[in-house]
C-alpha positions in Angstrom: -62.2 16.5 -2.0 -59.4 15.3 -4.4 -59.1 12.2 -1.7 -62.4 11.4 -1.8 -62.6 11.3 -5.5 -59.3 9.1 -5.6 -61.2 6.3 -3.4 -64.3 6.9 -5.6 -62.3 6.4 -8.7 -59.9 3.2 -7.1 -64.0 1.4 -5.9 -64.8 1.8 -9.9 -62.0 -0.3 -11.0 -62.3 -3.1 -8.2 -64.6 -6.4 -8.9 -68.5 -5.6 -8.3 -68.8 -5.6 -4.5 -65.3 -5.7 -3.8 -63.6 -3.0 -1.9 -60.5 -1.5 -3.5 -59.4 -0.1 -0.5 -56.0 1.8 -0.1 -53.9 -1.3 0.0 -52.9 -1.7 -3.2 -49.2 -1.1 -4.5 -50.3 1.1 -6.8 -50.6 4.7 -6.1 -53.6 6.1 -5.8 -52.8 9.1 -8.8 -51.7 6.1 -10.9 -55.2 5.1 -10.2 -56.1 7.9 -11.4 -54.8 7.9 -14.4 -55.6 4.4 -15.4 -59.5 5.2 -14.7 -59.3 8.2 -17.3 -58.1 8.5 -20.8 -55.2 10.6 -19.7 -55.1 13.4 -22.2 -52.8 16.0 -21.5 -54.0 19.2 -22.2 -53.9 23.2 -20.2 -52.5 24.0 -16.8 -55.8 22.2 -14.2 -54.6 19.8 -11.4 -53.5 16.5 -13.4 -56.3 14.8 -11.8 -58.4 16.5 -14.3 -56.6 17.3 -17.1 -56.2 13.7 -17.4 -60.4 13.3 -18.2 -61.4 13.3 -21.4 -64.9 15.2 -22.5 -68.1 12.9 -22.8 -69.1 11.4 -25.5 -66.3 11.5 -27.6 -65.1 15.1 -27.4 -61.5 15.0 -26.8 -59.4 18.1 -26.0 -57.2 19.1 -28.6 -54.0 16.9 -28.9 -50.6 18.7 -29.0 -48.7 18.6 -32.3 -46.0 15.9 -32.7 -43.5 18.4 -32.4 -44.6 19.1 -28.7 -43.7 15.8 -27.2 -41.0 15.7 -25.6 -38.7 12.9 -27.7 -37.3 10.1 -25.5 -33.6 10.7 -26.3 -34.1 14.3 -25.7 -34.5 13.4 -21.5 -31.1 13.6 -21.1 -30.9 12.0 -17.8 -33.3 9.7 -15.1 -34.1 13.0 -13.3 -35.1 14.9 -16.7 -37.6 11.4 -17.3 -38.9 11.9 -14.1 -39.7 15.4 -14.6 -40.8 14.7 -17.7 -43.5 12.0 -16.4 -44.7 14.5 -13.5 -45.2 17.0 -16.1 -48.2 14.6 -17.3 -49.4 13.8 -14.1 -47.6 10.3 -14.1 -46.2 8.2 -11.4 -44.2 5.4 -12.7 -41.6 4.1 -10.4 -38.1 4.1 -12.1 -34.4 3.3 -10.8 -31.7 5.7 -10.6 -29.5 3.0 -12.8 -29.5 -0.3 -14.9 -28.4 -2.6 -12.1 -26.7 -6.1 -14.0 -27.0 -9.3 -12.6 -27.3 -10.9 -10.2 -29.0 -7.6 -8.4 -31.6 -6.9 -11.0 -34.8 -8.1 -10.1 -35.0 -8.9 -13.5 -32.2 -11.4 -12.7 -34.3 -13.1 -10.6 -36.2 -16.6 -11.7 -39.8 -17.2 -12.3 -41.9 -20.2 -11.5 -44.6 -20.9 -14.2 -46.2 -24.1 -13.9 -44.0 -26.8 -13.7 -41.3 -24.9 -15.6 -38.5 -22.5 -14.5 -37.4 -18.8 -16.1 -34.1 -17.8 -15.6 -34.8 -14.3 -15.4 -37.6 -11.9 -15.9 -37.5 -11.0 -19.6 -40.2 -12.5 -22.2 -40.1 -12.1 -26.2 -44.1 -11.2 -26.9 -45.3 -13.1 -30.4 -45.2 -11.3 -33.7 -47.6 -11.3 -36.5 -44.7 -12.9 -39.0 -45.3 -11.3 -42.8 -42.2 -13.6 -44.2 -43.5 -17.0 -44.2 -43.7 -18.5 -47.4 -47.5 -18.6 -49.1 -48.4 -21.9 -47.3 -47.3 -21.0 -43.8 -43.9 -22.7 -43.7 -40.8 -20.9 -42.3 -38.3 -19.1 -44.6 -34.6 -17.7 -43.9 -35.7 -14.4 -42.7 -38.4 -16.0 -40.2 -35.3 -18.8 -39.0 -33.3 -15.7 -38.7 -35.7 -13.9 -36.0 -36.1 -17.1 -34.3 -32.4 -17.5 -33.8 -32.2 -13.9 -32.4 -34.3 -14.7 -30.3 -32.7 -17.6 -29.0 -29.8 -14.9 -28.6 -31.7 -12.9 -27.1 -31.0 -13.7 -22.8 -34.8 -13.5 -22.6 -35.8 -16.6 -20.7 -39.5 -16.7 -21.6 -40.6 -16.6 -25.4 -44.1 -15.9 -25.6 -44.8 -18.0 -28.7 -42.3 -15.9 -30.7 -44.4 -15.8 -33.8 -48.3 -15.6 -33.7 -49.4 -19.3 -36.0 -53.0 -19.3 -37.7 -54.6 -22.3 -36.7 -56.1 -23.2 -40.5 -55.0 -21.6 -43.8 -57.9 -19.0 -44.0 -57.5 -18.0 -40.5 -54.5 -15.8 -41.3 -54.1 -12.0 -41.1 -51.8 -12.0 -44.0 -51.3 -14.4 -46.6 -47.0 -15.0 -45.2 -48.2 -15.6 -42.0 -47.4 -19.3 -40.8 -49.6 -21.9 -40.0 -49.3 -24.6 -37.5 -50.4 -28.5 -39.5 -49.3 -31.8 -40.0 -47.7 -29.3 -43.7 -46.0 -27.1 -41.5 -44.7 -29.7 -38.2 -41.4 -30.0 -39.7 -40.8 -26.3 -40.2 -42.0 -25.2 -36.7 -40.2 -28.1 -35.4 -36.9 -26.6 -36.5 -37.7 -22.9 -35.5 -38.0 -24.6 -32.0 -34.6 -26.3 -32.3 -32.8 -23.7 -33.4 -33.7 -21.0 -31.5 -32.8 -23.7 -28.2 -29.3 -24.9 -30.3 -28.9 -20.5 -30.4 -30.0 -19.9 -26.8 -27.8 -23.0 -25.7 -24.7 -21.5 -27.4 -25.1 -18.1 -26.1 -26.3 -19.4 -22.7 -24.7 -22.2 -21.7 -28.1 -24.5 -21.2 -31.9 -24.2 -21.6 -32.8 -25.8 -18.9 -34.1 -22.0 -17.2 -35.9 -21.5 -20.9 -39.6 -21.5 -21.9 -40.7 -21.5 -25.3 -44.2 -21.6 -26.6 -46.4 -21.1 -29.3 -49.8 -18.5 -30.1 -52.6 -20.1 -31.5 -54.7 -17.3 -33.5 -57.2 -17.2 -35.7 -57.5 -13.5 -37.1 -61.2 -13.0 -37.5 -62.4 -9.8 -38.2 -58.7 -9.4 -39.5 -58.0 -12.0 -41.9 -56.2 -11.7 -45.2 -54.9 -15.4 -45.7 -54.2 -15.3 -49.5 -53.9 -11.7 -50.9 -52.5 -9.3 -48.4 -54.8 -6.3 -50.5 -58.1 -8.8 -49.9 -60.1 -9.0 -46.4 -61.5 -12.0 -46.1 -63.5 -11.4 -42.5 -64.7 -13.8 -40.4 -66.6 -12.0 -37.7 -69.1 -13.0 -34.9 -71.2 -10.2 -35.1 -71.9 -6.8 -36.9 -69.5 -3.9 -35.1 -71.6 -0.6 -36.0 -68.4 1.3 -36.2 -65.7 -1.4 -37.4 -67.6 -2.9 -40.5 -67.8 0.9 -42.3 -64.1 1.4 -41.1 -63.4 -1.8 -43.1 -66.3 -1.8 -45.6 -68.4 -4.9 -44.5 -72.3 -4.6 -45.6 -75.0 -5.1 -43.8 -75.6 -8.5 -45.1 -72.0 -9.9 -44.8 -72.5 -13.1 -43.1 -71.3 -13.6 -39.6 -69.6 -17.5 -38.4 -72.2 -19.6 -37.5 -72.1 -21.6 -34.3 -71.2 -24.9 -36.8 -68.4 -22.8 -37.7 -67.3 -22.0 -34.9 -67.1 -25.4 -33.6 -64.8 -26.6 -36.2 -62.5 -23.3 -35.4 -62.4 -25.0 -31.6 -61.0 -28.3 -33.0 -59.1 -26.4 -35.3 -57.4 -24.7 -31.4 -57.4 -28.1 -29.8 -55.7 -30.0 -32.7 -52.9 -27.5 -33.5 -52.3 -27.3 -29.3 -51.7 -31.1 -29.5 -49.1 -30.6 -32.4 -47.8 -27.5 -30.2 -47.2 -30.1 -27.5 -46.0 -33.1 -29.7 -43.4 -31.0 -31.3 -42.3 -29.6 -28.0 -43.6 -26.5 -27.2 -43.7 -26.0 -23.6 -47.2 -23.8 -24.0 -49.4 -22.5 -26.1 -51.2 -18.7 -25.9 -54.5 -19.1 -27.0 -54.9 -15.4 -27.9 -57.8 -13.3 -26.7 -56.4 -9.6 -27.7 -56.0 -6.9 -30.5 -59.3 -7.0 -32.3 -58.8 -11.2 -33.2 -61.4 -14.0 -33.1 -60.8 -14.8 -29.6 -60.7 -11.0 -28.4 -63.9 -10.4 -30.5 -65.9 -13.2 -28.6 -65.5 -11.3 -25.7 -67.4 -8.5 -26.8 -70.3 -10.4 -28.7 -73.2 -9.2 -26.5 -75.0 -8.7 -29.4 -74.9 -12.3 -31.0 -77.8 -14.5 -30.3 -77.1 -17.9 -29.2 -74.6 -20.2 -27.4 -71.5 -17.8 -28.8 -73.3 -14.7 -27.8 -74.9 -12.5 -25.1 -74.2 -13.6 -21.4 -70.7 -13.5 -20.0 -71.2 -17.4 -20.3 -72.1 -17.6 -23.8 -69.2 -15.1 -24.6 -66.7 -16.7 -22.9 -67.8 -20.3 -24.0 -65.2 -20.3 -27.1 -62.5 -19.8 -24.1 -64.0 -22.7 -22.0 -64.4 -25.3 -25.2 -60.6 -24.7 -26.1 -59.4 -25.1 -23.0 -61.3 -28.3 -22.2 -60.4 -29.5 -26.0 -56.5 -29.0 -25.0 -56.9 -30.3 -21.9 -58.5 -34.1 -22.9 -55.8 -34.5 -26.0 -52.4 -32.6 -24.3 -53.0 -32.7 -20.5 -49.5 -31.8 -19.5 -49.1 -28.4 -22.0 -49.4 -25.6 -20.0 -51.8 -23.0 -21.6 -51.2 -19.3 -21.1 -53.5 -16.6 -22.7 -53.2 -13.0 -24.3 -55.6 -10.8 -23.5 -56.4 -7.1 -24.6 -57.5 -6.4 -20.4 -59.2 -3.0 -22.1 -60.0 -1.4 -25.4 -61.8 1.7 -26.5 -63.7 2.8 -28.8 -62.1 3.0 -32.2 -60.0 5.9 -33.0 -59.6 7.9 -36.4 -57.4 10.7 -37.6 -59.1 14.0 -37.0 -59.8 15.4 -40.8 -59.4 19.4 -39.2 -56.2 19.1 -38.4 -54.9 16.4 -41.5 -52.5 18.1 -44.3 -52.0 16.0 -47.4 -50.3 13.2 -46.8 -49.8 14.2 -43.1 -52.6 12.4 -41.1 -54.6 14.4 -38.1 -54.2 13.1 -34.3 -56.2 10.3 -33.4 -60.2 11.1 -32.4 -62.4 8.7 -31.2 -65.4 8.0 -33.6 -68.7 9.2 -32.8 -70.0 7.3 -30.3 -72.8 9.2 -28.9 -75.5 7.2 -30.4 -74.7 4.3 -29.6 -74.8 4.4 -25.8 -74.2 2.2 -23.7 -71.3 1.4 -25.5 -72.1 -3.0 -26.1 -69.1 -3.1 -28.8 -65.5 -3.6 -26.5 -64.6 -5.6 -24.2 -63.5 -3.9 -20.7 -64.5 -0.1 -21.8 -66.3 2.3 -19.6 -70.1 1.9 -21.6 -70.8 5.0 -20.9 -67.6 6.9 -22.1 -66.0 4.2 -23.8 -62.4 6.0 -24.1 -61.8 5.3 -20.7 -60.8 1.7 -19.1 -63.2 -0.5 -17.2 -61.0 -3.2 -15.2 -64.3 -5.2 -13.6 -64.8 -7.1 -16.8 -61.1 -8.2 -17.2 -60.8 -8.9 -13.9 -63.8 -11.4 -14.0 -61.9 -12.7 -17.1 -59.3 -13.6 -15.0 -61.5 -14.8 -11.9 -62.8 -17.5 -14.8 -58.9 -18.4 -15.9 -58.3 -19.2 -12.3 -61.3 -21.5 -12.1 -60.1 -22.9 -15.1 -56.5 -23.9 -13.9 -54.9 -21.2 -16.4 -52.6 -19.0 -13.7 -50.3 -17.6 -16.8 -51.4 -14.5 -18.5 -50.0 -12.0 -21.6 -51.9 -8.5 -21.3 -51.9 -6.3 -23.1 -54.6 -3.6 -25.1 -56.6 -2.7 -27.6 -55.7 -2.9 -31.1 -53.5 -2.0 -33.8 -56.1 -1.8 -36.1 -58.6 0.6 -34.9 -56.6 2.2 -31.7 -53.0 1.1 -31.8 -51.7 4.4 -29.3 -53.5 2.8 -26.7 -51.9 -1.1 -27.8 -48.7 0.1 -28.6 -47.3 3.7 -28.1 -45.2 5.2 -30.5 -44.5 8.9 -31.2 -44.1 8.3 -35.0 -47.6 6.3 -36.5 -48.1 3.5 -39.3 -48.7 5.3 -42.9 -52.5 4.1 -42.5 -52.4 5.1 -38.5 -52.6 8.5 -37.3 -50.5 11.3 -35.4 -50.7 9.8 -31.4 -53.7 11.8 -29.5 -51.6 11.8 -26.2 -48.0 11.7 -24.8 -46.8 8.1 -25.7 -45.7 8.1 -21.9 -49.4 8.0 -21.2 -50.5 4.7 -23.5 -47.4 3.5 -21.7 -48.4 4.3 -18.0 -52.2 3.6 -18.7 -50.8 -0.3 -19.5 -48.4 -0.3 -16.9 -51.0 0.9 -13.9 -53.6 -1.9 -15.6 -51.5 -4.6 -15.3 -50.4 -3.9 -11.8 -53.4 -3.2 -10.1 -54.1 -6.9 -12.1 -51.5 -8.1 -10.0 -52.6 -7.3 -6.9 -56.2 -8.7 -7.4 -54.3 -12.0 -9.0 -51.6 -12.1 -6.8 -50.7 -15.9 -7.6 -51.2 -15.6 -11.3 -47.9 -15.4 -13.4 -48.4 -11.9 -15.5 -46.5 -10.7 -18.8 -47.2 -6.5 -18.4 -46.7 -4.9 -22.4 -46.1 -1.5 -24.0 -42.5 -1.4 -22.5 -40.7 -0.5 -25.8 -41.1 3.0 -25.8 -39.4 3.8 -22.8 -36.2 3.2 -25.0 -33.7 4.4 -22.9 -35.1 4.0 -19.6 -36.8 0.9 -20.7 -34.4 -0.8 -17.8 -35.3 1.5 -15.1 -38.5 1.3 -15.4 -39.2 -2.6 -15.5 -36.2 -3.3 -12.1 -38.7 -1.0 -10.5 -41.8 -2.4 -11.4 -40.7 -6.2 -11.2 -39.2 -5.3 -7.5 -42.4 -3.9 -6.8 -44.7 -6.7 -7.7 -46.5 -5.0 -10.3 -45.5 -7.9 -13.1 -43.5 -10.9 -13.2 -42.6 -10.6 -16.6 -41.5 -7.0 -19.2 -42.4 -8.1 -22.6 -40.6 -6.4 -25.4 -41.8 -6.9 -28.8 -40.7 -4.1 -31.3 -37.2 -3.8 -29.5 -36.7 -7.4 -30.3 -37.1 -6.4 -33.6 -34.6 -4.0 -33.5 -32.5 -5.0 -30.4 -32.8 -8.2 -30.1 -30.0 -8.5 -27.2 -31.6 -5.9 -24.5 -32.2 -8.6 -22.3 -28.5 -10.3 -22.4 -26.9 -6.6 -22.4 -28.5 -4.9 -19.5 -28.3 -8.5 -17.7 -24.6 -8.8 -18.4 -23.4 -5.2 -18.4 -25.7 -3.1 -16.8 -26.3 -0.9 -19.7 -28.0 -0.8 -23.0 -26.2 -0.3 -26.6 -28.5 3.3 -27.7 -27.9 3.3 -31.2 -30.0 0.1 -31.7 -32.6 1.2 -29.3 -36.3 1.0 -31.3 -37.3 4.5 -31.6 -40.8 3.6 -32.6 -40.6 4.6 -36.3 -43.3 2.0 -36.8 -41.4 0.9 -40.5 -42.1 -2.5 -39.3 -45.8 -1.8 -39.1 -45.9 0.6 -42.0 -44.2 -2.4 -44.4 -46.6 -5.2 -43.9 -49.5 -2.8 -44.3 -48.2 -2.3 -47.6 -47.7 -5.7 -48.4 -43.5 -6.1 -47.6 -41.9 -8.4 -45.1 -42.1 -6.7 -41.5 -38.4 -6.3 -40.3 -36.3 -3.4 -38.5 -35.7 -1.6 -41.4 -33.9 1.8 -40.1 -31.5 -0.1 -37.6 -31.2 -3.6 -38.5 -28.2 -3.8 -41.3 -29.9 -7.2 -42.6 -33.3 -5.2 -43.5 -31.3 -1.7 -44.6 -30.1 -3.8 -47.3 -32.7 -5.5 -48.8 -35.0 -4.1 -52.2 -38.1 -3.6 -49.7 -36.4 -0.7 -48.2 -36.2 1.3 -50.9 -39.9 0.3 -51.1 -40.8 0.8 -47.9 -39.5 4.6 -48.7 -41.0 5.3 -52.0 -44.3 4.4 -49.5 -43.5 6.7 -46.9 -42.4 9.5 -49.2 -46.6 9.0 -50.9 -45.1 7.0 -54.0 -46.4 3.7 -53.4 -45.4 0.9 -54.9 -46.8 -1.2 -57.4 -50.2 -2.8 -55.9 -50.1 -6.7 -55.7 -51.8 -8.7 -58.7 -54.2 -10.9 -58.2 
């Protein structure tokens, strides 16, 4: 019985008339667990406990407290347990091997271009440009790090609006003819950094994410939404507070937004860049296309009209920078959005995450590679034809990665301790992590020729290591992005390549400060490991915030 309903579950997640058959590398519990919601809860078989309740009815998360803590699994056999105990199968090495017998030592072809080893820096949403989108010290100072870093593929590094009003915050950077100079030099001196640490750069990619923040975008006051959204989302424009009657783009609009892509991709490639993401994840413009079914018109409806922003950039980039190779980010699944539950709130404290009410609004039309008819669970089919269209494109090099920080950020990034305006996580971080890992492999093994960047690695924290060896040697991914832990640690990469071990007091523990500060209006930064941020005034800030004594609100 349990066998059948493992191949019933595996045939859901394979491409409409498509087998998934039993071949796959990825196990058929891990299967499992990437069809359901995995939420922990009572003593049944974990094939079960992992399924949430219809229509939004989630069994009752465990308090914070009952997680087990990362640094509390004292040992590789204790993590193992650990993951067991939640009906997991990750695969994960006994130790950190160094180089050169980590498969993470091993090189990458993408493109025309050769990594050195199997480490990427994923781009991050900078909060510390200046208010015109040029560079400042504390922006050249992550750069550099991550130059001295001993990852050899840089996703982007830092996440560049592609106009002024397309920005999430108004200190986010902005790639122009006003800003070529600045990115320019970001570009040299994270190769002069990587160079000096390394030796060379010939084994080095570095690129650049093109985004235009949509629903998301605060370009000039970091207190003031300034949305630019494709269609009316019945549960994200009362989260937000959008009327009924806030305009949507129109297709004219939108058509300048895909010059806007095309001309900042040739600057990307004039300056150097080796690539350019053209991002499709986390609740942005691109990302939001993908779930327009609603919107009339060319931008809107069918799979081809939904997709047709994707297919105008890449023909754009193509005709003005044909040698620039073009990857993409993608959110491969999303759910509905989450909220904190008010029952189980206390003061300041916020409730675990519950979805919203959903019920009447079945089939679920609003995100892009959910189950429509229980829309907290993943439904592969969608990103997989997503994928089946990059191929036919010529675009074989993908990010992935998962909902949003905005409306469900345990499923994009797990972390045991939330954002101030988040809520407590709804689920054993292990199981956002797993749920990311499982997608991306069985990914893999429909896209076997595609180069893949898997996500959600950070908190693993101490067996961070173990788990991507296993994973690379297994062919699940090519690349293990780390995003927050380059934040905080910036030389993972160069330490467990070089020594076979990791330095733990500068492991990211998932405090989410550097989440929790740009919400709030501060620079985003490591502020409870990295000595540069301890120091600096928006700590004690960042404190008073955390403690429920904000700080002054920003003048207009």
């Amino acid at each position: 019985m349990i066998g059948q309903q493992i191949c019933a579950l595996a045939n859901t997640l394979a491409p409409h008339g498509q087998d998934a058959g039993l071949a796959s590398p990825v196990p058929g519990m891990a299967v499992i667990a990437l069809a359901t919601s995995l939420q922990p809860a009572g003593k049944m078989p974990h094939w079960r406990r992992t399924c949430p309740r219809r229509h939004g009815s989630l069994r009752r998360a465990k308090p914070l407290s009952a997680y087990a803590k990362i640094p509390a699994l004292a040992s590789v056999a204790e993590f193992r347990a650990h993951l067991a105990s939640l009906g997991l199968e990750l695969p994960c090495d006994d130790a950190i091997l160094p180089a050169p017998e980590s498969p993470l030592a091993q090189p990458c072809r993408v493109g025309p271009y050769r990594a050195g080893n199997r480490w990427c820096i994923q781009p991050m949403e900078g909060w510390d440009g200046t208010e015109d989108g040029h560079p400042t010290e504390t922006v050249r100072r992550r750069w550099r790090r991550f130059g001295e870093s001993g990852a050899k593929l840089i996703w982007g590094g830092e996440a560049a609006a592609v106009r002024m009003d397309a920005r999430a915050n108004a200190n986010q950077l902005v790639i122009s003819e006003r800003t070529r100079a600045g990115l320019a030099g970001l570009r040299d001196l994270l190769l002069r950094a990587h160079a000096e640490a390394f030796g060379g750069t010939d084994d080095l990619i570095v690129g650049l994410q093109l985004t235009h923040s949509g629903r998301f975008c605060r370009p000039f006051r970091n207190h003031r939404p300034e949305p630019k959204i494709l269609y009316h989302h019945p549960i994200l424009d009362s989260k937000f507070g959008l009327p009924p009657d806030y305009p949507v783009l129109t297709d004219g609009e939108i058509g300048e937004i895909i010059a806007d892509f095309v001309r900042a991709a040739r600057l990307a490639a004039q300056i150097g860049f080796q690539f350019v993401d053209l991002k499709h994840c986390h609740g942005y413009l691109g990302h939001e296309f993908l779930s327009a079914h609603t919107r009339p018109g060319p931008y809107g409806g069918s799979w081809e009209n939904r997709t047709r922003f994707l297919r105008e950039v890449v023909a754009g980039v193509r005709e003005v920078a044909p040698e620039l190779l073009i990857g993409v980010r993608l959110s491969a699944f999303d759910f509905v959005p989450y909220r904190p539950d008010p029952e189980r709130s206390q003061g300041t404290r916020l409730g675990p995450g519950i979805p919203e009410p959903y019920d009447h609004l079945l089939p679920y039309r609003y995100a892009f590679g959910a189950d429509p008819e229980q829309p907290v669970r993943p439904d592969l089919s969608e990103a997989t034809r997503f994928l089946q269209l990059l191929r036919e494109l010529g675009v074989c090099f993908v990010n992935l990665s998962a909902g949003s920080p905005y409306y469900n950020p345990h499923i994009q990034r797990p972390a045991i301790y939330p954002p101030s305006d988040g809520y407590q996580p709804p689920e054993d971080p292990l199981v956002g992590v797993a749920r990311q890992i499982i997608a991306v492999a069985e990914l893999k093994r429909r896209f076997p020729e595609m180069v893949m960047v898997g996500s959600a690695y950070t908190y693993l924290q101490e067996y961070l290591p173990h788990v991507a060896q296993a994973v690379v040697r297994r062919g699940w991914v090519d690349f293990v992005g780390i995003g927050r832990m380059a934040l905080a640690y910036p030389e993972l990469p160069r330490d467990v390549l070089r020594h076979g071990r990791l330095d733990t007091k500068r492991i990211c523990r998932t405090f989410s400060d550097c989440t929790t500060a740009p919400r709030h209006g501060l620079i985003s930064g490591c502020f409870p490991l990295d000595p540069f941020y301890k120091q600096l005034p928006e700590r004690k800030a960042l404190l008073r915030i955390k403690t429920g004594r904000p700080a002054a609100p920003e003048q207009d």
